[in-house]
DRENLO-147687 format. One record per residue (C-alpha): residue number from 1; residue in three letters; x, y, z. Coordinates in Angstrom, 3 decimals, m for minus. Example, Ala and Ser with C-alpha at 12.3 -4.5 7.8 and 13.67 -1.06 7.14 Angstrom:
% DRENLO-147687
[site 1,ALA,[12.300,m4.500,7.800]]
[site 2,SER,[13.670,m1.060,7.140]]
% end
This chain:
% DRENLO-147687
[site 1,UNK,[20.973,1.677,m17.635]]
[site 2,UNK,[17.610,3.342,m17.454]]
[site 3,UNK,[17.189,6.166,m19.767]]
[site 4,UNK,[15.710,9.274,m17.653]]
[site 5,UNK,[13.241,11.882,m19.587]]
[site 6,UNK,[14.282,15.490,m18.598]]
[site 7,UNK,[11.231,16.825,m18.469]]
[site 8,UNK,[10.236,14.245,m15.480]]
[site 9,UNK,[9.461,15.495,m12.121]]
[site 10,UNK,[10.090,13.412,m9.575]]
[site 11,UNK,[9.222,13.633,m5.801]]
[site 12,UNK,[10.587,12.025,m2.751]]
[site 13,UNK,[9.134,12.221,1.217]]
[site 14,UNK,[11.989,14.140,2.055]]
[site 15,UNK,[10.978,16.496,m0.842]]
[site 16,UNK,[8.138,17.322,1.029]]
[site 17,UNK,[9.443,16.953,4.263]]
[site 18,UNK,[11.999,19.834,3.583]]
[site 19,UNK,[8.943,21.884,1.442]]
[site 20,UNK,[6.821,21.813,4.794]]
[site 21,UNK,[10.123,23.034,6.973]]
[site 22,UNK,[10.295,25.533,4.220]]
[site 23,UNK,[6.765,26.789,4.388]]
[site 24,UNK,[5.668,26.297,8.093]]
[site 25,UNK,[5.372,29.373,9.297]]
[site 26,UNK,[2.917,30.393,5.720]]
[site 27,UNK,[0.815,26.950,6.594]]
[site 28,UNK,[0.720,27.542,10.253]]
[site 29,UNK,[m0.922,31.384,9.199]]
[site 30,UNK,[m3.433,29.302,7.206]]
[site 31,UNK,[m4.182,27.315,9.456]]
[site 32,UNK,[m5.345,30.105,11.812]]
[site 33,UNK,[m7.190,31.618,9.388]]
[site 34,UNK,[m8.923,28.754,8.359]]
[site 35,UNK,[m9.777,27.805,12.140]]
[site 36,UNK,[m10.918,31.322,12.761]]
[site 37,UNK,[m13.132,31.192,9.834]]
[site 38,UNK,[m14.733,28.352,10.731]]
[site 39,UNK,[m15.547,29.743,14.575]]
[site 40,UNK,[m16.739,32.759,13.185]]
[site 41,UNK,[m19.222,30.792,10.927]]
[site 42,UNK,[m20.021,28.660,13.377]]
[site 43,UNK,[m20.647,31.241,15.939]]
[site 44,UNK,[m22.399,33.688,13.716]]
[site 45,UNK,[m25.071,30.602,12.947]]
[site 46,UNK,[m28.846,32.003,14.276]]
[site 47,UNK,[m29.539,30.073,17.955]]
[site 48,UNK,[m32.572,28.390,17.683]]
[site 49,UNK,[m34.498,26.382,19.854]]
[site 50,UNK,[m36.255,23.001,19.063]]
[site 51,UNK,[m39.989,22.249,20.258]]
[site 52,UNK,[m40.416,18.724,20.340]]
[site 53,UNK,[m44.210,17.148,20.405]]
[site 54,UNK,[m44.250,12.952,20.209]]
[site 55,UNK,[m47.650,11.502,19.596]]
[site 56,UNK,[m48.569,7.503,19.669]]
[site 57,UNK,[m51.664,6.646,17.549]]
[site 58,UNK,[m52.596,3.228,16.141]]
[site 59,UNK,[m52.197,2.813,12.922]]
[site 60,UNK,[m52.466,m0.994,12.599]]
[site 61,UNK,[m56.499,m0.563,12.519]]
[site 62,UNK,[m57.866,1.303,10.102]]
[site 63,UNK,[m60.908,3.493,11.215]]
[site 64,UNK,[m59.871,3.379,15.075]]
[site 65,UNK,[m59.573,6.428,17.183]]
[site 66,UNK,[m57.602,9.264,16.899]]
[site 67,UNK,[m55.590,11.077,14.151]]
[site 68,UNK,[m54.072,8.307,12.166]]
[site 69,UNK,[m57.222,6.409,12.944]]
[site 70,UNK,[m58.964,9.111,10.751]]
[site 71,UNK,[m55.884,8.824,8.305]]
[site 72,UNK,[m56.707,5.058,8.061]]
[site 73,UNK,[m60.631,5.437,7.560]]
[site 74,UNK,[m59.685,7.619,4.850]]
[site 75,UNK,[m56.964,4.938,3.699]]
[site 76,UNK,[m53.648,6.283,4.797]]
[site 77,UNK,[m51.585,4.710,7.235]]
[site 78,UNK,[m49.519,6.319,9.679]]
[site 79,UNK,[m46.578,5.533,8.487]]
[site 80,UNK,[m46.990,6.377,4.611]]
[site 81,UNK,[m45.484,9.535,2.446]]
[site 82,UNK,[m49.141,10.716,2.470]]
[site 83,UNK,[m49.065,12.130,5.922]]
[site 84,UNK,[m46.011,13.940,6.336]]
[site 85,UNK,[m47.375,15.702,2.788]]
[site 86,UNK,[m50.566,16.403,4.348]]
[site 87,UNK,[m48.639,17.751,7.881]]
[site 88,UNK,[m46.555,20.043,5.198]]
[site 89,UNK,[m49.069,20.867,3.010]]
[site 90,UNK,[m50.130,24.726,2.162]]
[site 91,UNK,[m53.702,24.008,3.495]]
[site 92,UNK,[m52.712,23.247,7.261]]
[site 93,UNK,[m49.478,25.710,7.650]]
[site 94,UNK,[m51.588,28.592,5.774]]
[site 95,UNK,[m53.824,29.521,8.358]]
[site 96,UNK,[m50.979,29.306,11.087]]
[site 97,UNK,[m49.038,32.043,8.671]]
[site 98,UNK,[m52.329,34.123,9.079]]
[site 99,UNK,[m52.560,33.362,13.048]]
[site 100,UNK,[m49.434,33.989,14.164]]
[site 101,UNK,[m48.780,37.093,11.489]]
[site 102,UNK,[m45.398,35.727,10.363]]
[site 103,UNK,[m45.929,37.454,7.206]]
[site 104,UNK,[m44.585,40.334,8.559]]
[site 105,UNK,[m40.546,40.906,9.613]]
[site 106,UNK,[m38.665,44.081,11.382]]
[site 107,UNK,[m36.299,45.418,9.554]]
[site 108,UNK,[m33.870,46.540,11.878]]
[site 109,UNK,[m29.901,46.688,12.310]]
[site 110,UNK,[m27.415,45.404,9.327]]
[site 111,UNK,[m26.228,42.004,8.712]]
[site 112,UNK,[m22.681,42.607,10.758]]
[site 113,UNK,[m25.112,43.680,14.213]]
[site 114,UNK,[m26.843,40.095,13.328]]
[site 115,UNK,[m23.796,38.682,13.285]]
[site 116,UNK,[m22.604,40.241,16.236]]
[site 117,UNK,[m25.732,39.527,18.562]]
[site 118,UNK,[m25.398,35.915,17.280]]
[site 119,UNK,[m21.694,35.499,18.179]]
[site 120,UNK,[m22.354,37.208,21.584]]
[site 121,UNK,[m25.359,34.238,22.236]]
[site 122,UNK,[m23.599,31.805,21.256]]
[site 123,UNK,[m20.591,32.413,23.224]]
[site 124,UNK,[m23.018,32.863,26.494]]
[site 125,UNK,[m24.354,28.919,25.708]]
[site 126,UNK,[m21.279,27.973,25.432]]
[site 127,UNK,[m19.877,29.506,28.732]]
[site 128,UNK,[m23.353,27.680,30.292]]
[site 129,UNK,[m25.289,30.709,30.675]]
[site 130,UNK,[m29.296,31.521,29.455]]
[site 131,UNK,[m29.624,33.906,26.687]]
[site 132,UNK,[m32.333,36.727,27.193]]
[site 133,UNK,[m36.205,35.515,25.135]]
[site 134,UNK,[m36.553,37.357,21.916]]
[site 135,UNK,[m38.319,41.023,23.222]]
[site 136,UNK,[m40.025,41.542,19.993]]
[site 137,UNK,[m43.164,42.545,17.967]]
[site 138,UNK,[m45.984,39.851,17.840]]
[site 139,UNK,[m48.174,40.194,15.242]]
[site 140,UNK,[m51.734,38.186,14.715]]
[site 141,UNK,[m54.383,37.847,12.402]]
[site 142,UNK,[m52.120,39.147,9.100]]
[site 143,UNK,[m54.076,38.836,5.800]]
[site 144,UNK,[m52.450,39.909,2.611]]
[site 145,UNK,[m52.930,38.214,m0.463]]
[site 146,UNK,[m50.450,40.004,m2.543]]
[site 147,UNK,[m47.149,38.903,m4.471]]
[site 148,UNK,[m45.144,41.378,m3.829]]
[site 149,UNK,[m43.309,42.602,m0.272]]
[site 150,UNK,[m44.505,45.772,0.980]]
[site 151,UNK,[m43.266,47.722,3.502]]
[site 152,UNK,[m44.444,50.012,6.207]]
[site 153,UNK,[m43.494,52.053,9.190]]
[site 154,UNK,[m44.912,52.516,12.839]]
[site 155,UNK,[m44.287,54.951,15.027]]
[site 156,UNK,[m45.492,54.756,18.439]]
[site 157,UNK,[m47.507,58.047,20.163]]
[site 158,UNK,[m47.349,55.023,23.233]]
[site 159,UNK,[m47.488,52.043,24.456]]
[site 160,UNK,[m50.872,51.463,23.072]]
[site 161,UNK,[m51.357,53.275,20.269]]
[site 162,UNK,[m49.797,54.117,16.838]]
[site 163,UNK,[m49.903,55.277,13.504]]
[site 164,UNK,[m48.665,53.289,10.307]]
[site 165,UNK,[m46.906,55.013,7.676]]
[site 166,UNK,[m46.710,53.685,4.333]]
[site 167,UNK,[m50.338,53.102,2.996]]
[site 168,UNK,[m51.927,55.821,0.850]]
[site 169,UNK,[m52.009,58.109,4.350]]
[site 170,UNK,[m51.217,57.279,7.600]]
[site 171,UNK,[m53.597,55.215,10.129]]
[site 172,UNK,[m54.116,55.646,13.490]]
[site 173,UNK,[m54.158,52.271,15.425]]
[site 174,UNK,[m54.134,50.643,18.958]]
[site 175,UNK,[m52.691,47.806,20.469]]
[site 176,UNK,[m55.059,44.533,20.056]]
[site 177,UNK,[m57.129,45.962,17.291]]
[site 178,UNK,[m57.647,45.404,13.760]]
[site 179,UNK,[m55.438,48.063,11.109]]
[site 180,UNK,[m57.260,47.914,7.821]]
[site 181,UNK,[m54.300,49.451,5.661]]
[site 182,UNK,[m56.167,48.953,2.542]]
[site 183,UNK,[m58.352,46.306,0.473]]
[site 184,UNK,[m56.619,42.794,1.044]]
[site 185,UNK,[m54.328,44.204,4.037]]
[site 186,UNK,[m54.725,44.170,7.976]]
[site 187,UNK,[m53.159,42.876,10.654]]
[site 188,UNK,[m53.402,43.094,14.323]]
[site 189,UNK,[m50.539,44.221,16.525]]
[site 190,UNK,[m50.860,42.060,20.146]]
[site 191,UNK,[m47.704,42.859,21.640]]
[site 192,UNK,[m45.042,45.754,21.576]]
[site 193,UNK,[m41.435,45.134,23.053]]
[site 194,UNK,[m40.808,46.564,26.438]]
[site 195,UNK,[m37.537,48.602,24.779]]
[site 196,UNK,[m40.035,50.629,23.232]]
[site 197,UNK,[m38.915,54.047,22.313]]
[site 198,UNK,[m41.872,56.085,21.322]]
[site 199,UNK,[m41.917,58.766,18.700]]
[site 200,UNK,[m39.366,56.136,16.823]]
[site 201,UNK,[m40.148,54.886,13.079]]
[site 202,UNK,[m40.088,51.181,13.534]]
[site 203,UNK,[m39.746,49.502,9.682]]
[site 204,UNK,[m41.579,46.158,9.017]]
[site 205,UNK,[m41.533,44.065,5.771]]
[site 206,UNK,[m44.880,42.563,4.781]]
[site 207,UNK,[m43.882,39.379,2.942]]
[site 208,UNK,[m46.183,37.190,0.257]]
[site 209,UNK,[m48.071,34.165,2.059]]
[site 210,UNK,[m46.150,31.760,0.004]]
[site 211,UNK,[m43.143,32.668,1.170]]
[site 212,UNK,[m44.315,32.654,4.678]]
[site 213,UNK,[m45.490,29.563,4.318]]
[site 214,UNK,[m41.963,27.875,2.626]]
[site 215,UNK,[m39.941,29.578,5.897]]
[site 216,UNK,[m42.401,27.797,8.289]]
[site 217,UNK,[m42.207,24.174,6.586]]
[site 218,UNK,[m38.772,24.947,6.524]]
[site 219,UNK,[m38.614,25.120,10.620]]
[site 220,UNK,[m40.717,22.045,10.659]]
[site 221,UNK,[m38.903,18.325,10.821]]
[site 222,UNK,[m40.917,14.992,10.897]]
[site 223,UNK,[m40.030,11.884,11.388]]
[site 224,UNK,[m41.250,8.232,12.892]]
[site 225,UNK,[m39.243,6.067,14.351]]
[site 226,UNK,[m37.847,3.333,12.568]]
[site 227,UNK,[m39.174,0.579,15.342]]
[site 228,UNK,[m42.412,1.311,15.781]]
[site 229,UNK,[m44.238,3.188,13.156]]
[site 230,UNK,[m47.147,4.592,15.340]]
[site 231,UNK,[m44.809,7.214,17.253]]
[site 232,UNK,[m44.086,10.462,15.614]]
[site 233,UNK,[m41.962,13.101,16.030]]
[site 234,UNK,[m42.801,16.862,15.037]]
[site 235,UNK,[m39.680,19.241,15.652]]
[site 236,UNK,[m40.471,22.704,15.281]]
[site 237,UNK,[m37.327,24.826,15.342]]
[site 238,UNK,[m36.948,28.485,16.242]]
[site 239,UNK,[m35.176,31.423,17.920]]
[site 240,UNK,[m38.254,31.976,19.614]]
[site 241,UNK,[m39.178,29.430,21.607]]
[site 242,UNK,[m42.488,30.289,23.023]]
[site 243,UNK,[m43.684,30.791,19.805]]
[site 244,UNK,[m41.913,27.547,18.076]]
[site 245,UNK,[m44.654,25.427,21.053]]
[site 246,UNK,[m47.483,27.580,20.344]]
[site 247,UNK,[m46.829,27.146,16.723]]
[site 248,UNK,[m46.570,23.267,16.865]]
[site 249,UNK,[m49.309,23.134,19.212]]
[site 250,UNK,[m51.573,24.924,16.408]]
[site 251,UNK,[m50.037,22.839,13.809]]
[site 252,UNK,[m51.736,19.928,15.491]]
[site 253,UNK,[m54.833,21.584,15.879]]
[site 254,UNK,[m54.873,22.153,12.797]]
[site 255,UNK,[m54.237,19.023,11.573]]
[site 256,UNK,[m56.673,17.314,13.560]]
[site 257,UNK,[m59.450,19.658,12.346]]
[site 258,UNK,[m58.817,19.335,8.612]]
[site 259,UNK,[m58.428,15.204,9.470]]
[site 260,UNK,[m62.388,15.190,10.744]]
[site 261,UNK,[m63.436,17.221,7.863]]
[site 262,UNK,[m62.560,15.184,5.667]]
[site 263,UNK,[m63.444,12.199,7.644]]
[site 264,UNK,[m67.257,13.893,7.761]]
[site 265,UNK,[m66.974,14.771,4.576]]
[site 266,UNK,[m66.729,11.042,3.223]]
[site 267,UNK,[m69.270,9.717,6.415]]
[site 268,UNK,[m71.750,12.089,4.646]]
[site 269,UNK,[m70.951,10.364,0.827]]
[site 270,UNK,[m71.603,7.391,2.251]]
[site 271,UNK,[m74.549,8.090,3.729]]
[site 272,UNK,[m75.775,9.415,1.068]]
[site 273,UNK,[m74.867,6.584,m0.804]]
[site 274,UNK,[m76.460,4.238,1.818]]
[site 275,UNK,[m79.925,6.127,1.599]]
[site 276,UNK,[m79.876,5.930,m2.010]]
[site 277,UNK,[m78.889,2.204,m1.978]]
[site 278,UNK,[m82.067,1.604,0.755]]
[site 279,UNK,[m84.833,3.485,m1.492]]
[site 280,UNK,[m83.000,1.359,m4.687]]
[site 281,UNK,[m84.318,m1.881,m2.432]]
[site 282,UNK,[m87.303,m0.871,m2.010]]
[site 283,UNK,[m88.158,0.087,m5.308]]
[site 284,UNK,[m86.778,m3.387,m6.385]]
[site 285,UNK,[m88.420,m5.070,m3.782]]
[site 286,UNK,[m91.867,m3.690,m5.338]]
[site 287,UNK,[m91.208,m4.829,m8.495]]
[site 288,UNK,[m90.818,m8.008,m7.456]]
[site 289,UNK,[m93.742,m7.943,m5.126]]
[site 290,UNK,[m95.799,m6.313,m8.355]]
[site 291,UNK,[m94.291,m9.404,m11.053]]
[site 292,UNK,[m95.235,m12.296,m7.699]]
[site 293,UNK,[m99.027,m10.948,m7.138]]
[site 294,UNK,[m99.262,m10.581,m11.175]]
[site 295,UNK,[m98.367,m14.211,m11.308]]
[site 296,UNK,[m99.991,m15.626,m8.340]]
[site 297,UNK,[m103.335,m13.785,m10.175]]
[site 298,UNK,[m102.969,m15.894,m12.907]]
[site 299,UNK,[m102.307,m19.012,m11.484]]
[site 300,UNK,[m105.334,m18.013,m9.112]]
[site 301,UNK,[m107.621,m17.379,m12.250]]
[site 302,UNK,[m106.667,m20.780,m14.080]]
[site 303,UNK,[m106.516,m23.063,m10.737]]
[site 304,UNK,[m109.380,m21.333,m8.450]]
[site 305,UNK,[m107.036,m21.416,m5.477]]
[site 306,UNK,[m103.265,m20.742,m4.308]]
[site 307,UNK,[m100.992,m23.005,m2.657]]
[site 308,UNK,[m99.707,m23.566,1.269]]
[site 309,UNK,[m96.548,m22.680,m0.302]]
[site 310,UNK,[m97.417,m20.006,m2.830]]
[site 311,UNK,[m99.194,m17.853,0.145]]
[site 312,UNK,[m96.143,m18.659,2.140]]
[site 313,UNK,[m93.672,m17.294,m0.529]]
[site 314,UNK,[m96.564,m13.947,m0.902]]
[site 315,UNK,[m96.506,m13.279,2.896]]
[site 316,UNK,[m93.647,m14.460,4.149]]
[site 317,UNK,[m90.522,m14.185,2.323]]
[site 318,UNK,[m90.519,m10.896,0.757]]
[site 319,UNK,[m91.047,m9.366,4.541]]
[site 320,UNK,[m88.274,m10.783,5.425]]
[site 321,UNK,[m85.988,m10.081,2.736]]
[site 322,UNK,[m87.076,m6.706,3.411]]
[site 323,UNK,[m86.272,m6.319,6.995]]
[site 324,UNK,[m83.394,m7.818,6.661]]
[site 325,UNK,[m82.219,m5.337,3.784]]
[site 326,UNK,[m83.337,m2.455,5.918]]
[site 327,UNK,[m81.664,m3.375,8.902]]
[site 328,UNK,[m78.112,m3.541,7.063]]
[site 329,UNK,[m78.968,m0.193,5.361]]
[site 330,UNK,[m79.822,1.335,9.094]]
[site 331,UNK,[m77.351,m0.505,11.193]]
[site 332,UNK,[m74.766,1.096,8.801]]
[site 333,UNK,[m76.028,4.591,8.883]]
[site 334,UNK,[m75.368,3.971,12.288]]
[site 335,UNK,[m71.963,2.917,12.553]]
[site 336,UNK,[m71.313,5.960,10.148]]
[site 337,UNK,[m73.147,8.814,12.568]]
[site 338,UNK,[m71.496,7.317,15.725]]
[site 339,UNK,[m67.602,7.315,13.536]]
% end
């Protein structure tokens, strides 16, 4: 007979069977809560659109045409680590922060309106139906250099012009031209929303660049495709949708530009490099034509004459060692100034 310890629990399936008949009502109430949690977070999620761009470049050859073509000249392929860095890198997404002024934010409504818009544009996707475009400030051309977030206010005399409130005084401004707040801070306002209310304080963050520039690479998603390496896709995602193309159009822009500078910028080293290698042959080639006549002299002085083949070697063979050293030096300027 088996000796049982009292202080053992044990449990059957009909334990739990009876435990769940017991509780049912309590789990089913959980269960609706949970589930209604999870629409509401679900729900309450931003809607954001995604701009999609797909480019095809070759990057089998190195120096071809094109983007990745540059990328190979300068020894990256397409399909390394190096180019999605340079793609995410502070120097290309910088001076779209700058262009398209996302450095500066409304501040507007409280987190439970958010929520509420949100759950209200969600709902209409899911029903099938188009939500309204984002009717919204635009801002362009924002430079601030600071750390810190500041803040300011504009209030709207109309449609076109304004004054900001916030700076040391306040700063009369129109539509489509440059604010100079203070040293290190301006920004242009291009567009105003069309639910304008004038004589109304409208409150704007103004946010770092670096933290600009971390919410933008956050929006941004690269990736190639796993069969064939030359195609690339850049996903740019964002509630507004005009501006998420614009944006990814620029970003490619961008890219391209800062790809040919640096391309130029090593065509120019090697130039250089190529110019300095040409005058090095010369000057070596007149050493050795100095060190042949010096010889030939002698040998002229001892024998009273030169050679068929020593005047052969004078004229002849230096020339063309020459030309042949200049046309390499020239035809590879060439190839360099037509890259």
């Amino acid at each position: 007979m088996m000796n049982v310890d009292p202080e053992e629990k044990i449990f059957s399936l009909g334990d739990i069977a009876r435990l769940l008949r017991k509780q049912k009502k309590t789990l089913f109430r959980a269960a609706l809560i949970g589930c209604a949690l999870a629409s509401f977070y679900s729900l309450a999620k931003p809607v954001k659109y995604r701009a999609l761009a797909t480019f095809k470049e070759s990057a089998e050859k190195k120096g071809g045409e094109g983007v990745l073509g540059m990328l190979g000249g300068l020894g990256i392929s397409g399909d390394s680590p190096e180019a999605s860095a340079l793609f995410q890198s502070n120097l290309i997404l910088k001076p779209l922060v700058v262009q398209f002024g996302l450095q500066i934010a409304p501040l507007s409504g409280g987190k439970l309106g958010k929520a509420w818009k949100r759950i209200t544009e969600n709902l209409r996707i899911l029903r099938g139906r188009k939500i309204d475009d984002l009717d919204a400030f635009q801002f362009v051309d924002v430079f601030y250099e600071g750390e810190e977030t500041r803040s300011f206010q504009l209030c709207f005399k109309s449609a076109e012009e304004f004054t900001v409130v916030g700076s040391s005084e306040p700063i009369e401004g129109r539509v489509g031209t440059k604010v100079f707040l203070e040293a290190g801070l301006s920004f242009s306002l291009s567009k105003v929303p069309k639910s304008l209310k004038c004589g109304r304080h409208y409150t704007f963050a103004l946010s770092p660049w670096i933290s600009s520039v971390e919410m933008l690479r956050g929006c941004l998603q690269i990736a190639s495709h796993k069969t064939n390496k030359s195609l690339f896709d850049l996903f740019f995602v964002h509630r507004d949708r005009h501006l998420g193309a614009n944006i990814l159009n620029e970003l490619m822009l961008h890219y391209q530009r800062h790809l040919k500078e640096d391309h130029d910028q090593v065509a120019e080293a090697q130039i250089e490099y190529l110019a300095k290698r040409q005058n090095d042959v010369y000057k070596m080639l007149q050493g050795v034509v100095d060190e042949h006549t010096s010889y030939l002299r002698t040998n002229l002085n001892q024998t009273g004459f030169l050679s068929l083949k020593q005047e052969a070697q004078l004229l002849g063979e230096p020339h063309a060692w020459l030309y042949q050293q200049a046309f390499d030096a020239e035809l590879e300027q060439r190839q360099l100034a037509n890259s």
